[in-house]
mmJSON file of the N, C-alpha and C atoms, coordinates in Angstrom:
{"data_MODEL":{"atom_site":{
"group_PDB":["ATOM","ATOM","ATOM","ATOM","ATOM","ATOM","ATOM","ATOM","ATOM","ATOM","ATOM","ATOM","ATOM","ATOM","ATOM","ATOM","ATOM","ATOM","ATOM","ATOM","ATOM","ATOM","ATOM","ATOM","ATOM","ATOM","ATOM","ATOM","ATOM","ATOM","ATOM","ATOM","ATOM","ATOM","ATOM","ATOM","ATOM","ATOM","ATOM","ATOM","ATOM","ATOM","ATOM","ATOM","ATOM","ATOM","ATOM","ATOM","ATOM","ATOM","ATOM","ATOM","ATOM","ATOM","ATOM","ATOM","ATOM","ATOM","ATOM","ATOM","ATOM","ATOM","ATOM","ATOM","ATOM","ATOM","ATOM","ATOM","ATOM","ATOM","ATOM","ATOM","ATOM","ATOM","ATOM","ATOM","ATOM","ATOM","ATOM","ATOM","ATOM","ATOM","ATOM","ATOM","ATOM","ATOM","ATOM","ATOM","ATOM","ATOM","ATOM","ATOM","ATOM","ATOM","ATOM","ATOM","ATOM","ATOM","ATOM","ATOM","ATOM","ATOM","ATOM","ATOM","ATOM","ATOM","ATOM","ATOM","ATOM","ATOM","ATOM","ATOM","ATOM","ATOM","ATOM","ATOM","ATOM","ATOM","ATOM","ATOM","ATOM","ATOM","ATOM","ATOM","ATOM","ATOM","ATOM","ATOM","ATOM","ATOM","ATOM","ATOM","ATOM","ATOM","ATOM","ATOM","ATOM","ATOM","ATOM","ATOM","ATOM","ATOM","ATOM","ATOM","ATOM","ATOM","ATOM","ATOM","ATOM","ATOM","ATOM","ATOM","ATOM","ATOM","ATOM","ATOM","ATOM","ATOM","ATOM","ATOM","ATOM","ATOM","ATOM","ATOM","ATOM","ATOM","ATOM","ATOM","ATOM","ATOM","ATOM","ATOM","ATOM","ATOM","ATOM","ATOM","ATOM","ATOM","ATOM","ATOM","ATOM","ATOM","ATOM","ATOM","ATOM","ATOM","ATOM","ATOM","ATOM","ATOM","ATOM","ATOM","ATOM","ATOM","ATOM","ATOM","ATOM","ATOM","ATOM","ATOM","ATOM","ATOM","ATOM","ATOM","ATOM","ATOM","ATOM","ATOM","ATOM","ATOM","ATOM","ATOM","ATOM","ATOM","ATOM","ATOM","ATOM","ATOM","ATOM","ATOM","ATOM","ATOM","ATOM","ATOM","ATOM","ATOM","ATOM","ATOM"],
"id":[1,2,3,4,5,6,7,8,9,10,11,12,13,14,15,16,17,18,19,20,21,22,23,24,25,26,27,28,29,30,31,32,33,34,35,36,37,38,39,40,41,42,43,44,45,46,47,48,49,50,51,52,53,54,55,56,57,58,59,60,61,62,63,64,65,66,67,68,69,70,71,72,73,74,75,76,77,78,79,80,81,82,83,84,85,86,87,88,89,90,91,92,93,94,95,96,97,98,99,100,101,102,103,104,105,106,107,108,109,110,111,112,113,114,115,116,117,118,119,120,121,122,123,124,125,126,127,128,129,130,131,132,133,134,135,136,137,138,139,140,141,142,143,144,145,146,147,148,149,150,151,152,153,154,155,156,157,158,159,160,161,162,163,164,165,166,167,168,169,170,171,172,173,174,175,176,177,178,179,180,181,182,183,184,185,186,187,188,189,190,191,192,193,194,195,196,197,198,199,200,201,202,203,204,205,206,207,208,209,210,211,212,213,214,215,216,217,218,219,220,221,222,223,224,225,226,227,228],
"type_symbol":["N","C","C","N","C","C","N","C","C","N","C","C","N","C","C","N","C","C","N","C","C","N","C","C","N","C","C","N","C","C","N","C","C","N","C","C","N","C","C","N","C","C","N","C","C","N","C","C","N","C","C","N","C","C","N","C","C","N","C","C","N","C","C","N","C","C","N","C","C","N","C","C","N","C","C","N","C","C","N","C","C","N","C","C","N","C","C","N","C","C","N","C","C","N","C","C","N","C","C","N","C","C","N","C","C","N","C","C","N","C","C","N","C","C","N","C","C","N","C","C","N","C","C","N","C","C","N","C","C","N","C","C","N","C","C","N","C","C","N","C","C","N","C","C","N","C","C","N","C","C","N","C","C","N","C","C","N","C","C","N","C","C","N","C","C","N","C","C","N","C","C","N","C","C","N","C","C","N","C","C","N","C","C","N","C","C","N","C","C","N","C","C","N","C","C","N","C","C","N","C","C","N","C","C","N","C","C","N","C","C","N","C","C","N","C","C","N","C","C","N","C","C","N","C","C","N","C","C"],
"label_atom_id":["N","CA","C","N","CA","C","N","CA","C","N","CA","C","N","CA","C","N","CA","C","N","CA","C","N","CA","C","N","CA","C","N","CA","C","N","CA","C","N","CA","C","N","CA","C","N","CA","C","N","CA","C","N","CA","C","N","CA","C","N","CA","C","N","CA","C","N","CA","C","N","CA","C","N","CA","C","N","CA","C","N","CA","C","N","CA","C","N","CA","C","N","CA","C","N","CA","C","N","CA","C","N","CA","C","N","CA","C","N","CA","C","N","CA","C","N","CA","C","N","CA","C","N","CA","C","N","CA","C","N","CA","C","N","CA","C","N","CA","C","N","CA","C","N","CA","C","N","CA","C","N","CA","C","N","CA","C","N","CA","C","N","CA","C","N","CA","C","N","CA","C","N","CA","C","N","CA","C","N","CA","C","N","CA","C","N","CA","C","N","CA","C","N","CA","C","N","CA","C","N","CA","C","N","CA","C","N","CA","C","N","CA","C","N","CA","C","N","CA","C","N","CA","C","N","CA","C","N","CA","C","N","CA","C","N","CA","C","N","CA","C","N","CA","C","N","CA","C","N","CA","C","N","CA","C","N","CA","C","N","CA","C","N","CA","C"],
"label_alt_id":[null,null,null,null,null,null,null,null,null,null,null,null,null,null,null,null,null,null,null,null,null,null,null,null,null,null,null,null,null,null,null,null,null,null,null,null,null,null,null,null,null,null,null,null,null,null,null,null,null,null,null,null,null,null,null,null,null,null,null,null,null,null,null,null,null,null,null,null,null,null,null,null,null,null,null,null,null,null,null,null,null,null,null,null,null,null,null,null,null,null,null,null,null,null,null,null,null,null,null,null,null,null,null,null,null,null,null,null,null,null,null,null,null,null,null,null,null,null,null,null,null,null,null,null,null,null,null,null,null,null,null,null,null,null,null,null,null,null,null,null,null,null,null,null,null,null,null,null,null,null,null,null,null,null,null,null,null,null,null,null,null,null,null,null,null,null,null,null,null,null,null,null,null,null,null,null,null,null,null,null,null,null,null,null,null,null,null,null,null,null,null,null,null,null,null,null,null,null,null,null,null,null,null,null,null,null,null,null,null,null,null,null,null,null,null,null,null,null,null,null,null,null,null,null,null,null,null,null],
"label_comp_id":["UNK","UNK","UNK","UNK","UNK","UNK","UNK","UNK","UNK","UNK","UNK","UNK","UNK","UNK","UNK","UNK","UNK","UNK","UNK","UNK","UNK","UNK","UNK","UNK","UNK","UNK","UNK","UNK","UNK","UNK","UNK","UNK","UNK","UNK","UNK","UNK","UNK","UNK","UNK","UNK","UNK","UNK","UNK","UNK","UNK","UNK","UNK","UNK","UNK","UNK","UNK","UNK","UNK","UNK","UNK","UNK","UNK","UNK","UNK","UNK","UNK","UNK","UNK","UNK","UNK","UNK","UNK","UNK","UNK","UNK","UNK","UNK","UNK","UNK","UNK","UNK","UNK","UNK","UNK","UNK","UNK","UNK","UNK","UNK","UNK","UNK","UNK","UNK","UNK","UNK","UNK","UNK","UNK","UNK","UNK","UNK","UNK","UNK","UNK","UNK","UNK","UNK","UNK","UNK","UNK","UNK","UNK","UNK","UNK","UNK","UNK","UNK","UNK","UNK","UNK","UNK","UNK","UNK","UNK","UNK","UNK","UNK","UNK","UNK","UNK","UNK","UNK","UNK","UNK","UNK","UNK","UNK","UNK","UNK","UNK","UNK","UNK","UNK","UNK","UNK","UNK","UNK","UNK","UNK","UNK","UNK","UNK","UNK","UNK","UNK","UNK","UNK","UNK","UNK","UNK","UNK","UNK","UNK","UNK","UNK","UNK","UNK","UNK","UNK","UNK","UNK","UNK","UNK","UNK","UNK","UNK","UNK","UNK","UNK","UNK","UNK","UNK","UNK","UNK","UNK","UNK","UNK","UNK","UNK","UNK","UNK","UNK","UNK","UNK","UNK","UNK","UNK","UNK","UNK","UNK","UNK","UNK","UNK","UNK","UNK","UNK","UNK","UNK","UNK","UNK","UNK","UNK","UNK","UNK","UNK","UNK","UNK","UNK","UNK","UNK","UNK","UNK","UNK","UNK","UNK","UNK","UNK","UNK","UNK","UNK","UNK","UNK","UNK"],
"label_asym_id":["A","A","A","A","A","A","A","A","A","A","A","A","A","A","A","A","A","A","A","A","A","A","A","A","A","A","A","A","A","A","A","A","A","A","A","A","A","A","A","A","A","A","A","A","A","A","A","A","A","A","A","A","A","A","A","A","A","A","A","A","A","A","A","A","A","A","A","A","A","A","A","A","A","A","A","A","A","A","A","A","A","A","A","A","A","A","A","A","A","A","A","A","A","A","A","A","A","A","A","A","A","A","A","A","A","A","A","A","A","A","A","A","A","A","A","A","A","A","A","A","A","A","A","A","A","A","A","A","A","A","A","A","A","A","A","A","A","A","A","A","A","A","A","A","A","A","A","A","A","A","A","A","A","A","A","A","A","A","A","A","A","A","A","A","A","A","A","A","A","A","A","A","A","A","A","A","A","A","A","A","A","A","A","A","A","A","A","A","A","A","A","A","A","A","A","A","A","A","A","A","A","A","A","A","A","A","A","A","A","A","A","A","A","A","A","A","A","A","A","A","A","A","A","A","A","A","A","A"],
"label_entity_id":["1","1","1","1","1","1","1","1","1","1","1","1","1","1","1","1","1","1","1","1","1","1","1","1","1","1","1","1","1","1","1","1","1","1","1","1","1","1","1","1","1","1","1","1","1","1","1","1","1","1","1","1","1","1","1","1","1","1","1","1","1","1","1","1","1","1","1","1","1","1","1","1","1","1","1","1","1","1","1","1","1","1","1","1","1","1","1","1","1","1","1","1","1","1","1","1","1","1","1","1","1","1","1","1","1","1","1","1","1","1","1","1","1","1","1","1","1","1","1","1","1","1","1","1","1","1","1","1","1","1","1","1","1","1","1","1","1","1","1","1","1","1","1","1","1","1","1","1","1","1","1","1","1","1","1","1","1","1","1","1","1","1","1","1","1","1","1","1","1","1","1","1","1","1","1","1","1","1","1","1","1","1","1","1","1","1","1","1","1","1","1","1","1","1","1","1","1","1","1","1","1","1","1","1","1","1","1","1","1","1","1","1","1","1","1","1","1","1","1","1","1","1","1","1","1","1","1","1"],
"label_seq_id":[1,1,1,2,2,2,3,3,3,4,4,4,5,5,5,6,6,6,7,7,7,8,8,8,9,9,9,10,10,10,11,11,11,12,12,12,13,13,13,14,14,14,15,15,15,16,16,16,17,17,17,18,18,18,19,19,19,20,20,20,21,21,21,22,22,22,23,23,23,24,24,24,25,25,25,26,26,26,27,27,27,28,28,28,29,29,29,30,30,30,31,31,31,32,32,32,33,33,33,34,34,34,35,35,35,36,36,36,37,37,37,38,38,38,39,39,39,40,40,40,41,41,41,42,42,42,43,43,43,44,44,44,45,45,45,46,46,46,47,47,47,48,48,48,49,49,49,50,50,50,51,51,51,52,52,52,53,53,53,54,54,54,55,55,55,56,56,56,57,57,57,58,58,58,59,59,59,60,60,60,61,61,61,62,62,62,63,63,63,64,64,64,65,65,65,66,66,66,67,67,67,68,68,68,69,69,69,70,70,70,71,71,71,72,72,72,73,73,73,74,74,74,75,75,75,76,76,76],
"pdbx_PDB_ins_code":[null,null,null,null,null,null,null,null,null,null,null,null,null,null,null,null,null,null,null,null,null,null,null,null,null,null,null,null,null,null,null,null,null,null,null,null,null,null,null,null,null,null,null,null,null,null,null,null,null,null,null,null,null,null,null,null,null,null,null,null,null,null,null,null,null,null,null,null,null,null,null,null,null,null,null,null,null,null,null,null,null,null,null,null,null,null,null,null,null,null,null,null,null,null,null,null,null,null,null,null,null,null,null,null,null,null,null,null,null,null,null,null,null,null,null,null,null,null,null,null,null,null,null,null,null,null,null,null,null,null,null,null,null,null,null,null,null,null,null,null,null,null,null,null,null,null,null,null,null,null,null,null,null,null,null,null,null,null,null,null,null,null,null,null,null,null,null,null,null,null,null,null,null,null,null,null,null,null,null,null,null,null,null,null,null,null,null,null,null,null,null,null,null,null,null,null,null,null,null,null,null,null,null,null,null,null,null,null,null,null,null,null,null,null,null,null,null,null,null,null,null,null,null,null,null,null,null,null],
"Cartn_x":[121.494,120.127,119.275,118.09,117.469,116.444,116.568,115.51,114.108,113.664,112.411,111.113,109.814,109.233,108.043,107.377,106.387,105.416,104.234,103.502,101.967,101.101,99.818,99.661,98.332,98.079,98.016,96.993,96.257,97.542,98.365,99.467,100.191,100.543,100.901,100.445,99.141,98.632,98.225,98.466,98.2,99.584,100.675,102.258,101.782,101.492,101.66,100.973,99.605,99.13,99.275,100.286,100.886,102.067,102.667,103.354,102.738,101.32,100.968,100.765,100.179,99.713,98.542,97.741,95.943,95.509,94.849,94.072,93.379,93.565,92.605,91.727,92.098,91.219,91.375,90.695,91.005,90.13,91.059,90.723,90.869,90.063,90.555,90.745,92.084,92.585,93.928,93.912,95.11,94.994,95.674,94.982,96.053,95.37,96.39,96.082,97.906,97.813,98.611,98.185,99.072,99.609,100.609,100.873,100.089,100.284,99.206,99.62,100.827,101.222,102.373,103.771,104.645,104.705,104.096,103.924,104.884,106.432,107.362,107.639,106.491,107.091,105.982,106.516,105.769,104.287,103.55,102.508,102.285,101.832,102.171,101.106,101.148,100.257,100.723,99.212,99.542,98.94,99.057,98.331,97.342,95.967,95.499,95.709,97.0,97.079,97.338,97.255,97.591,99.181,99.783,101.364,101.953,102.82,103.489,104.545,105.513,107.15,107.722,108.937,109.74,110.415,110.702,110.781,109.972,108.651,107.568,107.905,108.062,107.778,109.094,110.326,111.679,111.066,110.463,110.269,109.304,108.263,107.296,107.984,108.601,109.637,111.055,110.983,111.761,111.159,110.078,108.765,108.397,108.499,108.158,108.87,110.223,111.382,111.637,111.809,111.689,112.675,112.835,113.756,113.23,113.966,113.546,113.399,114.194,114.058,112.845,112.873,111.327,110.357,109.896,108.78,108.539,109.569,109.462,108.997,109.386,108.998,107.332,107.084,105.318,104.445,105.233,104.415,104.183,104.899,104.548,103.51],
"Cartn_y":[100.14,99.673,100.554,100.708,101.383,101.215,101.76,101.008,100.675,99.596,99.752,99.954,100.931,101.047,99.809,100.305,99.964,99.864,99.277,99.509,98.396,98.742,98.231,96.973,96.217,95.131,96.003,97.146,97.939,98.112,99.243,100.086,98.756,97.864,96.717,96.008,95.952,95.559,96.363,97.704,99.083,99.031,98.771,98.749,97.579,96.422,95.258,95.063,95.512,96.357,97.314,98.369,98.889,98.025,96.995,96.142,95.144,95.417,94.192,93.228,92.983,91.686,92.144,90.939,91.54,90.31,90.857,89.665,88.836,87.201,86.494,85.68,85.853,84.972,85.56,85.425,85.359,85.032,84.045,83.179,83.469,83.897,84.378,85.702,85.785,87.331,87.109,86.09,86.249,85.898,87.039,87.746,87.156,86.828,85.718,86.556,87.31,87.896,87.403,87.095,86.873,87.595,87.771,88.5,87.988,89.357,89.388,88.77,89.036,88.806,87.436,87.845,87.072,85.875,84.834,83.419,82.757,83.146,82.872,83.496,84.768,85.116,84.682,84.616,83.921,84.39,83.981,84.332,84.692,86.047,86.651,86.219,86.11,85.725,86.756,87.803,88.864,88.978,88.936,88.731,90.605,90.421,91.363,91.684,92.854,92.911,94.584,95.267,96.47,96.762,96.166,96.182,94.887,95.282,93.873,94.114,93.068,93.097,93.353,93.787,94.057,92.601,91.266,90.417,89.607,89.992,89.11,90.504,91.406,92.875,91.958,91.788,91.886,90.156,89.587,88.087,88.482,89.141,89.393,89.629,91.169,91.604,91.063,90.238,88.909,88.207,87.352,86.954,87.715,89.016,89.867,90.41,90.011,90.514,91.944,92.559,94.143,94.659,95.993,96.522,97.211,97.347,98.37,100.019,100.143,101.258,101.587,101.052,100.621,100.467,99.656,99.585,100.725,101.613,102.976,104.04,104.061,104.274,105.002,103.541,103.19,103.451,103.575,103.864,104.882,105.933,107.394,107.549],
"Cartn_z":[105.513,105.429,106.349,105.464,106.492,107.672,108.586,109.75,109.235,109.779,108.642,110.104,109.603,110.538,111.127,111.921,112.336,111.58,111.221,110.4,110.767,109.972,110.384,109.571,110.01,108.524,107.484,108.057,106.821,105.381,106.216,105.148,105.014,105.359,104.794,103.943,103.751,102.402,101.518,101.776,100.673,100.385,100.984,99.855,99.309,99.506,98.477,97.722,97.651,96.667,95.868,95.721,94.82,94.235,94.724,94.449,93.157,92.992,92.251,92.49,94.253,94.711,95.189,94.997,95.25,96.438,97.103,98.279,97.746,97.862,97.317,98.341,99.404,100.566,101.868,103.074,104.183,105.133,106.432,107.075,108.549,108.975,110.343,110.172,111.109,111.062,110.073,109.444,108.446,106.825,106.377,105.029,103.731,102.925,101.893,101.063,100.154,98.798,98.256,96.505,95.877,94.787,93.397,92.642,91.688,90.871,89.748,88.82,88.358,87.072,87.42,88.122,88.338,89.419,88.662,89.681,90.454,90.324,90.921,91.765,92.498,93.893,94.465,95.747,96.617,97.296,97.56,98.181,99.552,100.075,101.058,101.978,103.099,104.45,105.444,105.557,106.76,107.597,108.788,109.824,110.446,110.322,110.93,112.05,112.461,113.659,113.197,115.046,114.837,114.492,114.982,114.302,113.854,112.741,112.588,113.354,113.213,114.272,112.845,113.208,111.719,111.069,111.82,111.654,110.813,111.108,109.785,108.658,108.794,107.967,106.968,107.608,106.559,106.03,106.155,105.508,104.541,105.074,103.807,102.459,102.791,101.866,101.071,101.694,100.689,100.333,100.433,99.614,98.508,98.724,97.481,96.429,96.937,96.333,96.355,97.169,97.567,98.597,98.635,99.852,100.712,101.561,102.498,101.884,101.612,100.408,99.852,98.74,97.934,99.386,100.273,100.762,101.675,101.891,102.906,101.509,100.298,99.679,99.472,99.394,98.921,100.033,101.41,102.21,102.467,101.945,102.406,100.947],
"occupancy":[1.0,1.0,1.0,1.0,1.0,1.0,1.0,1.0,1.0,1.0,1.0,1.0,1.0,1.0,1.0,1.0,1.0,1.0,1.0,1.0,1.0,1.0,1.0,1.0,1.0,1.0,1.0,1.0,1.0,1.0,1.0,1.0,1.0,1.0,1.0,1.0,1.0,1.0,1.0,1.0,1.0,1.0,1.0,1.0,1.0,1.0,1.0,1.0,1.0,1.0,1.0,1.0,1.0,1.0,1.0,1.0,1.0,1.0,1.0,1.0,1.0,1.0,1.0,1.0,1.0,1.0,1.0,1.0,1.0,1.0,1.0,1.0,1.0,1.0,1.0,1.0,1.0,1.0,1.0,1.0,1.0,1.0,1.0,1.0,1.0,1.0,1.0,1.0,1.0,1.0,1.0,1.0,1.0,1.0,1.0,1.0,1.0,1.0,1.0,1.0,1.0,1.0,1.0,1.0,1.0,1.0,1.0,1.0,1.0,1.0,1.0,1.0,1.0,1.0,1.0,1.0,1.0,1.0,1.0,1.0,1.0,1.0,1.0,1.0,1.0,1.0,1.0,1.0,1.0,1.0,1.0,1.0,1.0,1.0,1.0,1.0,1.0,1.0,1.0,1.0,1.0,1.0,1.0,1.0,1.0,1.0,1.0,1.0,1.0,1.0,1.0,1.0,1.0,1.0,1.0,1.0,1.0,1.0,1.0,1.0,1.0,1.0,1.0,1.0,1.0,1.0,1.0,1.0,1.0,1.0,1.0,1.0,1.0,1.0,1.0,1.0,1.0,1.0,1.0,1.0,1.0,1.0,1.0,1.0,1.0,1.0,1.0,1.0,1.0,1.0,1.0,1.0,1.0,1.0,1.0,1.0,1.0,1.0,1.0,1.0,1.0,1.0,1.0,1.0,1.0,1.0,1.0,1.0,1.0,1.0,1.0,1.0,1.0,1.0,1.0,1.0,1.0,1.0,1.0,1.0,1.0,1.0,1.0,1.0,1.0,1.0,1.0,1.0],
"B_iso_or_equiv":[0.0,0.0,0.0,0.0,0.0,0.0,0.0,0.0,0.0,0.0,0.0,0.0,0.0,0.0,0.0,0.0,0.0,0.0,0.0,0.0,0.0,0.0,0.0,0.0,0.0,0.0,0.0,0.0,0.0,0.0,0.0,0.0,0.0,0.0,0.0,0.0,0.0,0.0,0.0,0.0,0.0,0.0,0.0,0.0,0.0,0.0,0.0,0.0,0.0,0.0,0.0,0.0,0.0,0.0,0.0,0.0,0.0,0.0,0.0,0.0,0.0,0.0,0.0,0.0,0.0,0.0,0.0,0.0,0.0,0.0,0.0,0.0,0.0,0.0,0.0,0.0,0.0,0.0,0.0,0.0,0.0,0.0,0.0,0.0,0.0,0.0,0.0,0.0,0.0,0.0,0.0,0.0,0.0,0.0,0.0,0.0,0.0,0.0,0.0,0.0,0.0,0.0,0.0,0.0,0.0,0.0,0.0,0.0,0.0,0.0,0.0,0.0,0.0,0.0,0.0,0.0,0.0,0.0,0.0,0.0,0.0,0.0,0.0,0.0,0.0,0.0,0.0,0.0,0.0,0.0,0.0,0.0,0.0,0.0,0.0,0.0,0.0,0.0,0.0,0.0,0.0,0.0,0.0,0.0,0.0,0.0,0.0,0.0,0.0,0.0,0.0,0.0,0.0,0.0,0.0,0.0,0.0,0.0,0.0,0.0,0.0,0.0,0.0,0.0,0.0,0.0,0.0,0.0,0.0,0.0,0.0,0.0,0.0,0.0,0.0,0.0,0.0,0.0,0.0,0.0,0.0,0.0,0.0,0.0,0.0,0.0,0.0,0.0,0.0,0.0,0.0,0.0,0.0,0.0,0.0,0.0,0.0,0.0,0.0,0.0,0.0,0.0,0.0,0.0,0.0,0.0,0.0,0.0,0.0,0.0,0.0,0.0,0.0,0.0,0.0,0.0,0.0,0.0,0.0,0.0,0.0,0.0,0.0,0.0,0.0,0.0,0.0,0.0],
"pdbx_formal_charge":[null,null,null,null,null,null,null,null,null,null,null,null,null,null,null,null,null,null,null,null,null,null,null,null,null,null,null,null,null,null,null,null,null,null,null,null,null,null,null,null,null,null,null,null,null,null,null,null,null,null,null,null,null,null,null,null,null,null,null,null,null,null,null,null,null,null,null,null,null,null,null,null,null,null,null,null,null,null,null,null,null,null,null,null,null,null,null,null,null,null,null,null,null,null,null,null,null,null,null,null,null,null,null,null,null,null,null,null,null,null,null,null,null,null,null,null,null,null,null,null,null,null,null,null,null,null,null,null,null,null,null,null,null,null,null,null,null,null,null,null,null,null,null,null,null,null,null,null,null,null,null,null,null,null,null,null,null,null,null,null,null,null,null,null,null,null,null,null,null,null,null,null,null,null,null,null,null,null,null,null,null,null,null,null,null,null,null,null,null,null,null,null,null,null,null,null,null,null,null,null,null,null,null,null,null,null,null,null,null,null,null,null,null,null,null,null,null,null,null,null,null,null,null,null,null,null,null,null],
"auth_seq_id":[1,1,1,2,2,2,3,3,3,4,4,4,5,5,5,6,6,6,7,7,7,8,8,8,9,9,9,10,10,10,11,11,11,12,12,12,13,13,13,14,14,14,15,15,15,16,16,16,17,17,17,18,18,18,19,19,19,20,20,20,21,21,21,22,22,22,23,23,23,24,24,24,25,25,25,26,26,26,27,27,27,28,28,28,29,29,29,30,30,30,31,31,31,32,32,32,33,33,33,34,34,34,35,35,35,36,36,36,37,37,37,38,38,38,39,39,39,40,40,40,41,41,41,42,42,42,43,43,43,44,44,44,45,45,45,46,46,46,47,47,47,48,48,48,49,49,49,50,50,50,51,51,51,52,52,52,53,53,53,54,54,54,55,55,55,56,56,56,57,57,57,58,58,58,59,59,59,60,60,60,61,61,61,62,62,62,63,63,63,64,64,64,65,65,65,66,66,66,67,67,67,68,68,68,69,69,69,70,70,70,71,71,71,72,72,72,73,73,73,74,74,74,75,75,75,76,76,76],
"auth_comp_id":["UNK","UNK","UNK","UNK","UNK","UNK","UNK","UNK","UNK","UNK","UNK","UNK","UNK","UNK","UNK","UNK","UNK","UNK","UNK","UNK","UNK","UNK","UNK","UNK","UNK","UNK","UNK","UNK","UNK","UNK","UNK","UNK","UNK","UNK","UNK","UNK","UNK","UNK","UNK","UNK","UNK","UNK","UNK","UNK","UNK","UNK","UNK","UNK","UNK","UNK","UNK","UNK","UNK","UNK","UNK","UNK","UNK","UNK","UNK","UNK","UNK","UNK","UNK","UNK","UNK","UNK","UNK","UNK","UNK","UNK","UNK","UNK","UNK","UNK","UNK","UNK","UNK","UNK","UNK","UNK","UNK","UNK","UNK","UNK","UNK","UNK","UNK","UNK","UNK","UNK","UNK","UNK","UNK","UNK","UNK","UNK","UNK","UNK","UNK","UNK","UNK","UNK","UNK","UNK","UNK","UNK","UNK","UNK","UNK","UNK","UNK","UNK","UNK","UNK","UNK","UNK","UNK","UNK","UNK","UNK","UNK","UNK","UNK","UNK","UNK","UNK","UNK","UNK","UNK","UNK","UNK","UNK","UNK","UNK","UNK","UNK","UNK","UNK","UNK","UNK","UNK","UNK","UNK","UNK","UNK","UNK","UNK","UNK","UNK","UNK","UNK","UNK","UNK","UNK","UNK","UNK","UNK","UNK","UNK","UNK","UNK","UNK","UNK","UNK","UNK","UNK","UNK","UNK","UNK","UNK","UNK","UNK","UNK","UNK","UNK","UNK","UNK","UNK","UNK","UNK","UNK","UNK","UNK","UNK","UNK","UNK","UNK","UNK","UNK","UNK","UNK","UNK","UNK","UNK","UNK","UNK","UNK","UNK","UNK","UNK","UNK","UNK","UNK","UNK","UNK","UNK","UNK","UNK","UNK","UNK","UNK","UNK","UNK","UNK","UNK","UNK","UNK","UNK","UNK","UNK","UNK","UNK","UNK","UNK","UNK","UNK","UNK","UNK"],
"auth_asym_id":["A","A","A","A","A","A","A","A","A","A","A","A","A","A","A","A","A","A","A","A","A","A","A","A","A","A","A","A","A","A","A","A","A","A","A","A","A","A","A","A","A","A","A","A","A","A","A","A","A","A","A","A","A","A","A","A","A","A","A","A","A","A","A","A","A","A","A","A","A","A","A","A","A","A","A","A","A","A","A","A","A","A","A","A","A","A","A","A","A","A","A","A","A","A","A","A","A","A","A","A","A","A","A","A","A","A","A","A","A","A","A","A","A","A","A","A","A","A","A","A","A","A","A","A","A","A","A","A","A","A","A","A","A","A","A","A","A","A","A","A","A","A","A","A","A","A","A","A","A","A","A","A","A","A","A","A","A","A","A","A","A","A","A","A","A","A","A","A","A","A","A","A","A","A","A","A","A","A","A","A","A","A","A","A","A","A","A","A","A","A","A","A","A","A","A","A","A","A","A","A","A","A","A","A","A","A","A","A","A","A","A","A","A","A","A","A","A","A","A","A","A","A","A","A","A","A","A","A"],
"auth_atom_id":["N","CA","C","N","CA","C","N","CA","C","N","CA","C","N","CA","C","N","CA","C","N","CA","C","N","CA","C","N","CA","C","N","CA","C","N","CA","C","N","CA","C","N","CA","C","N","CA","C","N","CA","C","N","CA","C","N","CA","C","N","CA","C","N","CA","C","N","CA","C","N","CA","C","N","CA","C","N","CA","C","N","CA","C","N","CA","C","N","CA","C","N","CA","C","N","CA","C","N","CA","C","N","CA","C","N","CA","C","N","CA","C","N","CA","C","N","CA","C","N","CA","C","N","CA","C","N","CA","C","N","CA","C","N","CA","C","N","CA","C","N","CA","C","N","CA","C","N","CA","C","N","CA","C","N","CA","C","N","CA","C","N","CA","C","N","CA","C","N","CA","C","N","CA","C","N","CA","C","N","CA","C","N","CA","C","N","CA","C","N","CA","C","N","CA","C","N","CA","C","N","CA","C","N","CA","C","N","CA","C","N","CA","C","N","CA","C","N","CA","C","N","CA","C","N","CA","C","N","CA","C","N","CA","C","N","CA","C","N","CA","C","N","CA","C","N","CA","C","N","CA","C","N","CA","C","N","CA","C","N","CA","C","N","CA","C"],
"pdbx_PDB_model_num":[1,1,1,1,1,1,1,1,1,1,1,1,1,1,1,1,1,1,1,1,1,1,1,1,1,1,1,1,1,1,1,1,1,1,1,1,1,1,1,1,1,1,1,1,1,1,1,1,1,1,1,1,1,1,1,1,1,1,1,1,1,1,1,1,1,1,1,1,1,1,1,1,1,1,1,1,1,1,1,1,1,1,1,1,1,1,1,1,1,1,1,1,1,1,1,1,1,1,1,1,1,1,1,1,1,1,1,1,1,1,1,1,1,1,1,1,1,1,1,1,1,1,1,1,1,1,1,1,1,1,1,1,1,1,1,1,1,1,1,1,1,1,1,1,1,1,1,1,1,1,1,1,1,1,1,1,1,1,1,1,1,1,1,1,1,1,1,1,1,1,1,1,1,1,1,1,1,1,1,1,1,1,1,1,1,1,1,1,1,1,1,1,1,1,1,1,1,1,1,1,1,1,1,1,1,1,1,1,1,1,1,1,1,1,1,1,1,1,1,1,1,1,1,1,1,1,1,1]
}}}
């Protein structure tokens, strides 16, 4: 598995956005997306911060059904 990096709210919601999840609200500093098409994955909650911890990073990404792979991917 691969280490997964550091990363911003920003590039965190520019991968899940190529993912096919679009922002539908936000409240505070925390940013609610959901998928476009497939209603059985879950709806993502990301917090505007300058970094996430890789701990919310690997939960998101099981919310989304995705790998580490794939999301190192999309980010470059």
């Amino acid at each position: 598995m691969p280490k997964l990096p550091l990363v911003s709210s920003k590039q965190a919601i520019k991968v899940f956005q190529k993912l096919n999840y679009k922002v539908v609200r936000q409240k505070g500093s925390h940013i609610r997306m959901h998928h476009l098409f497939d209603k059985t994955k879950s709806p993502l909650t990301i917090p505007k911060h300058r970094v996430i911890g890789r701990g919310l990073l690997r939960k998101l990404m099981r919310d989304a059904k995705t790998t580490p792979e794939d999301f190192n991917k999309l980010l470059k």
